[in-house]
C-alpha positions as CSV (number, residue, x, y, z in Angstrom):
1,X,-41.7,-16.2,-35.5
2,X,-41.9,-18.3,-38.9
3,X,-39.7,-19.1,-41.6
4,X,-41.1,-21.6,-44.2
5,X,-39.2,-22.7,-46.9
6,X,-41.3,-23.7,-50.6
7,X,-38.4,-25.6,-52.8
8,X,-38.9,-24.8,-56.3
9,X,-40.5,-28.2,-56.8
10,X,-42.9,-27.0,-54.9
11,X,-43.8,-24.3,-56.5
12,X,-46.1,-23.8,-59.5
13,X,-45.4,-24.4,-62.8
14,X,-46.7,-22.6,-65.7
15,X,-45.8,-21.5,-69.8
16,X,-46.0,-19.9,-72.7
17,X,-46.2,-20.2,-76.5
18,X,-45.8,-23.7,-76.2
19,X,-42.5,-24.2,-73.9
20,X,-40.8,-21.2,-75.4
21,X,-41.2,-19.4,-72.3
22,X,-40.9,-21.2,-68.9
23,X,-41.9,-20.3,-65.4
24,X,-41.8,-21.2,-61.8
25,X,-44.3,-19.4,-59.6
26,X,-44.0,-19.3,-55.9
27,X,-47.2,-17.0,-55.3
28,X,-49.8,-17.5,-57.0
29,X,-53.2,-15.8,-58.1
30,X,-55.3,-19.0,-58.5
31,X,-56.8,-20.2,-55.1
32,X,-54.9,-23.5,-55.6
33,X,-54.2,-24.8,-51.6
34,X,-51.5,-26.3,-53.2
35,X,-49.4,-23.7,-53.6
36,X,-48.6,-20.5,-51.7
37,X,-51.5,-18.1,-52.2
38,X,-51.4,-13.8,-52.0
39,X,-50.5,-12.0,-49.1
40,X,-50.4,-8.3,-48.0
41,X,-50.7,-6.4,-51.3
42,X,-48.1,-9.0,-52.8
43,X,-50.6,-11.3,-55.1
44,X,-48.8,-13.0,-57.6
45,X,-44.8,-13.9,-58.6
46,X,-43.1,-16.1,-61.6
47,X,-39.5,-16.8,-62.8
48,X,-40.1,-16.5,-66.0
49,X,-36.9,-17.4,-68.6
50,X,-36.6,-18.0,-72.3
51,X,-33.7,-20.4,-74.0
52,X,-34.6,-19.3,-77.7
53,X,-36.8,-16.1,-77.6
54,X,-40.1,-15.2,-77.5
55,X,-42.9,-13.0,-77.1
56,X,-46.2,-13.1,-75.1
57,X,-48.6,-11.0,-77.3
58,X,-50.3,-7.7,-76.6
59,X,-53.0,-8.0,-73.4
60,X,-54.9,-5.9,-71.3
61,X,-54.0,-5.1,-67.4
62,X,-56.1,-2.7,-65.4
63,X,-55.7,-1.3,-61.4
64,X,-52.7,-3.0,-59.9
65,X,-48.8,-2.6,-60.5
66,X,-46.5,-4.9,-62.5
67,X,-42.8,-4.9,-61.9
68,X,-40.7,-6.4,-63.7
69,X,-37.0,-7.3,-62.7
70,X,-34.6,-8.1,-65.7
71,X,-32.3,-11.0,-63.7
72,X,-30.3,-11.9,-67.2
73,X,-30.5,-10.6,-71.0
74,X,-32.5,-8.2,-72.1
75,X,-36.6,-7.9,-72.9
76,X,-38.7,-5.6,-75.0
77,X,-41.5,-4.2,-73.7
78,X,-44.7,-2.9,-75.8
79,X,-47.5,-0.7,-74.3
80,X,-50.8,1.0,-75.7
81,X,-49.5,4.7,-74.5
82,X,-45.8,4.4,-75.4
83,X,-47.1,2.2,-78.5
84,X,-42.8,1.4,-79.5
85,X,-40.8,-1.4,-78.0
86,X,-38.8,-0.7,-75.3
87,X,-35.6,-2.8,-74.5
88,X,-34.8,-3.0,-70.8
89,X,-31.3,-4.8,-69.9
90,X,-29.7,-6.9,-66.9
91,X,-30.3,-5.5,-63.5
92,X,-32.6,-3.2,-65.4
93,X,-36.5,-2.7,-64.3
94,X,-40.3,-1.3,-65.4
95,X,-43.3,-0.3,-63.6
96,X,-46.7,-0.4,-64.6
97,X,-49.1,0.7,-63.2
98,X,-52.1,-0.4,-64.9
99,X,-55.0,2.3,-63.3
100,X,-57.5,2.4,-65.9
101,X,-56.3,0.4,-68.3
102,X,-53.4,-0.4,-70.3
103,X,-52.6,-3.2,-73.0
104,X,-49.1,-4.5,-73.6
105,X,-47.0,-7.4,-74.9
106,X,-43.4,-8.7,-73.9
107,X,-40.5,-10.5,-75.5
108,X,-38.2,-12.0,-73.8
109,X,-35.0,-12.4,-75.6
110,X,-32.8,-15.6,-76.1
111,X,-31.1,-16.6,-72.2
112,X,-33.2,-13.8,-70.5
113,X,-34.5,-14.5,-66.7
114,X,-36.7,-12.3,-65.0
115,X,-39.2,-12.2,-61.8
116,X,-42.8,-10.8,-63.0
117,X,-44.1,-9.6,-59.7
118,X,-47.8,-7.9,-59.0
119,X,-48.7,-5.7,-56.2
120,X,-52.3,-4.1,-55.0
121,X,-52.5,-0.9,-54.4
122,X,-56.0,-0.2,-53.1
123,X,-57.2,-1.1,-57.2
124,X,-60.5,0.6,-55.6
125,X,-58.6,3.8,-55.5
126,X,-56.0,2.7,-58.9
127,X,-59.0,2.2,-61.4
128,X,-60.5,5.5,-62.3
129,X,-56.2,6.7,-62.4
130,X,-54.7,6.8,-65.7
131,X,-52.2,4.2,-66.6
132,X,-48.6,5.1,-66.2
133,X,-45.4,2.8,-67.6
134,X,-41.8,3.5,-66.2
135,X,-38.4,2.0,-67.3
136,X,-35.1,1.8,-65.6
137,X,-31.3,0.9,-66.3
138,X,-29.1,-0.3,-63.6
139,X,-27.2,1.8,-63.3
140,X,-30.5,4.2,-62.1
141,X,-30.9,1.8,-58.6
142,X,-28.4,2.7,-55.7
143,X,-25.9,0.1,-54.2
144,X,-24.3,-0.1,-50.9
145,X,-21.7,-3.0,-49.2
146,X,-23.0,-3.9,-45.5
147,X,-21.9,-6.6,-43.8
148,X,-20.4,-8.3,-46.2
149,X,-23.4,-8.1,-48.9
150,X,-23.8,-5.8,-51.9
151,X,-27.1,-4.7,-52.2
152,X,-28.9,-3.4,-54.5
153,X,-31.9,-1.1,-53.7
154,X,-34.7,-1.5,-56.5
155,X,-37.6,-0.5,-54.0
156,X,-36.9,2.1,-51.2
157,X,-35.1,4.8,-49.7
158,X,-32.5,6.5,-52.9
159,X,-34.6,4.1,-55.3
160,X,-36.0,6.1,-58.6
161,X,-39.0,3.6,-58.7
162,X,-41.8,4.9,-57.3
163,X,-44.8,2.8,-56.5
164,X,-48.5,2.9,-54.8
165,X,-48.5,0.0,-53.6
166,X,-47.7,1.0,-49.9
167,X,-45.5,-0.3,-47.5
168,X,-43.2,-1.7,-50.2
169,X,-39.3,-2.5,-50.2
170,X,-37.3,-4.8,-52.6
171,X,-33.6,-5.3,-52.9
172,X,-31.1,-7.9,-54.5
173,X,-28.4,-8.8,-51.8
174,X,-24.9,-10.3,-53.6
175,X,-22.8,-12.1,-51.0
176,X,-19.9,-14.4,-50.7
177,X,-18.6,-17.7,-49.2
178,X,-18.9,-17.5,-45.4
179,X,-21.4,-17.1,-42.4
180,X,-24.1,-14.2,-43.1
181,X,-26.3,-12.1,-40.5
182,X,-29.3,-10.8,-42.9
183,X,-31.5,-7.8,-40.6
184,X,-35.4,-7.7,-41.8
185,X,-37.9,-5.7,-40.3
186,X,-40.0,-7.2,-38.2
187,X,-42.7,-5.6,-39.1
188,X,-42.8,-6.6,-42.3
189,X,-43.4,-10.0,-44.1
190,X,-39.9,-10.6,-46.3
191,X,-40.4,-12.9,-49.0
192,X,-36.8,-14.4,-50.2
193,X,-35.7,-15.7,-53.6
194,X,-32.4,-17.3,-53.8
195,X,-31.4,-16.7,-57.2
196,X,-28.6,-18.4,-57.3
197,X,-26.2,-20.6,-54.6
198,X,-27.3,-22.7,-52.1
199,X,-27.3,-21.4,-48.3
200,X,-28.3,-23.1,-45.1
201,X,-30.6,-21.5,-42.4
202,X,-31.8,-22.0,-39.2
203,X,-35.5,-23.7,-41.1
204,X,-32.8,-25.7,-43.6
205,X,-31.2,-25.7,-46.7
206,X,-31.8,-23.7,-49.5
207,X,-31.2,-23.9,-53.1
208,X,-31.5,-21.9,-56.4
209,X,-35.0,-21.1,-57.0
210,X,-35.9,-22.1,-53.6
211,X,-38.4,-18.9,-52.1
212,X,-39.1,-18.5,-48.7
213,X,-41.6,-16.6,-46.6
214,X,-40.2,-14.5,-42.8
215,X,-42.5,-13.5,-40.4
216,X,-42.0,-11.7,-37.0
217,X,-38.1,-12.3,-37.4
218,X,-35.3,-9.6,-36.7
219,X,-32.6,-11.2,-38.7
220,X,-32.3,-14.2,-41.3
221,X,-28.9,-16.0,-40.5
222,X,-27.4,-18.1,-43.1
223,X,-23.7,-20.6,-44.2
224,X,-22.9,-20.6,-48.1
225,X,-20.0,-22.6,-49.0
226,X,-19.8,-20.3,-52.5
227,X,-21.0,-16.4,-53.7
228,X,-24.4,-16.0,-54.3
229,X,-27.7,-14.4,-54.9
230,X,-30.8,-13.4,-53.3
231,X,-34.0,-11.0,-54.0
232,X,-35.9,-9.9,-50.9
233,X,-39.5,-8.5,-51.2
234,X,-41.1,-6.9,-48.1
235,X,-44.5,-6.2,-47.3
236,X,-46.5,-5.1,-45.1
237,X,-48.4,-7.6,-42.5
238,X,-51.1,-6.0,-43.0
239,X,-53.3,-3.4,-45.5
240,X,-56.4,-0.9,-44.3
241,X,-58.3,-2.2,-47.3
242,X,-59.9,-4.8,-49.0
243,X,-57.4,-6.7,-51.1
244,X,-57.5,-7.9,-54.5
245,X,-57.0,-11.3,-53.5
246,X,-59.6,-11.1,-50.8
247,X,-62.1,-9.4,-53.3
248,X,-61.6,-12.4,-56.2
């Protein structure tokens, strides 16, 4: 059983367009032992957010998947098949999967957050496939109250998004002052991102833009003195192929 903690200090920092755009990153792709490295089919994730605006300019992806999870605000997203922005609002989401190539370019609007996450789906199999792009509104991903939380299914059962990345679930859990019993699957590695509040677990304290890694755990228990936010990513332990993390 494991629960480690990575503060948001911790975690690295990154950029765009000269401080427009700012980032925190608690996975990273670079082999950098000083900050959490892939996992599973999970291989890279920022907190990206933008005070004024801005836009990163058109660039090419190919193989893996890109989700990206509109926290606050709104974006705009620009691709070579759709080849039109695209604007994508809070609690809203978009898929690419990037198969055999696809260029694109994002602008972030003025107060927008969002997590940027990338998954491998067996980029072997992914490559030769033609790209495919995908856009969603909130009001497209299911919600459910249990135990006290309001969740949000964004990955998983009654979720539109479809993915190939296998063995993938991801959901944004609201939930209010008081003591909290989370259930996880133990089966799964559950990466946690505490959006906002601050929370207190059995491996210690927790506060906005603090991420966290679970391992071989049933439950994740937790006190809040106020409401807040998390974002829970699982994965599975393990893949039956060569990663992309393990092949760079």
């Amino acid at each position: 059983m494991s629960i480690i903690i990575y503060p948001c200090e911790a975690q690295a920092p990154g950029g765009f367009n000269d401080g427009e755009i700012l980032e925190n990153r608690p996975v990273v792709m670079t082999h950098n032992p000083a900050y959490l490295l892939p996992y599973s089919n999970l291989f890279y994730w920022a907190h990206a957010w933008s005070d004024k605006g801005s836009t990163i300019g058109e660039h090419p992806h190919k193989g893996f998947e890109i989700i990206t999870f509109i926290l606050k605000g709104t974006i705009e997203h620009y691709d070579s098949h759709n080849m039109k922005w695209i604007p994508i609002g809070t609690g809203g989401a978009q898929i690419i999967c990037a198969g055999s190539g696809i260029s694109h370019a994002e602008k972030l609007n003025a107060g927008s957050h969002v997590f940027q996450v990338w998954f491998d789906p067996n980029i072997r199999k992914t490559m030769p496939v033609p790209a495919t792009y995908n856009d969603y509104e909130q009001k497209d991903f299911p919600v459910t109250a249990n135990n006290g939380f309001e969740i949000r299914q964004y990955i998983g059962e009654g979720s539109p998004l479809k993915m190939e990345s296998p063995g993938v679930t991801a959901v944004e859990i609201n939930f209010k002052e008081g003591s909290h019993k989370l259930g996880l699957n133990p089966d799964k590695i559950s990466s946690l991102y505490l959006i906002d509040g601050e929370i207190t677990a059995t491996a210690g304290k927790m506060k906005a833009n603090d991420f966290a890694v679970i391992k071989d755990e049933k439950e994740f228990t937790f006190e809040t003195g106020a409401a807040g936010r998390l974002f829970i990513i699982e994965n599975p332990v393990t893949v039956d192929y060569q990663t992309y993390a393990e092949m760079s």
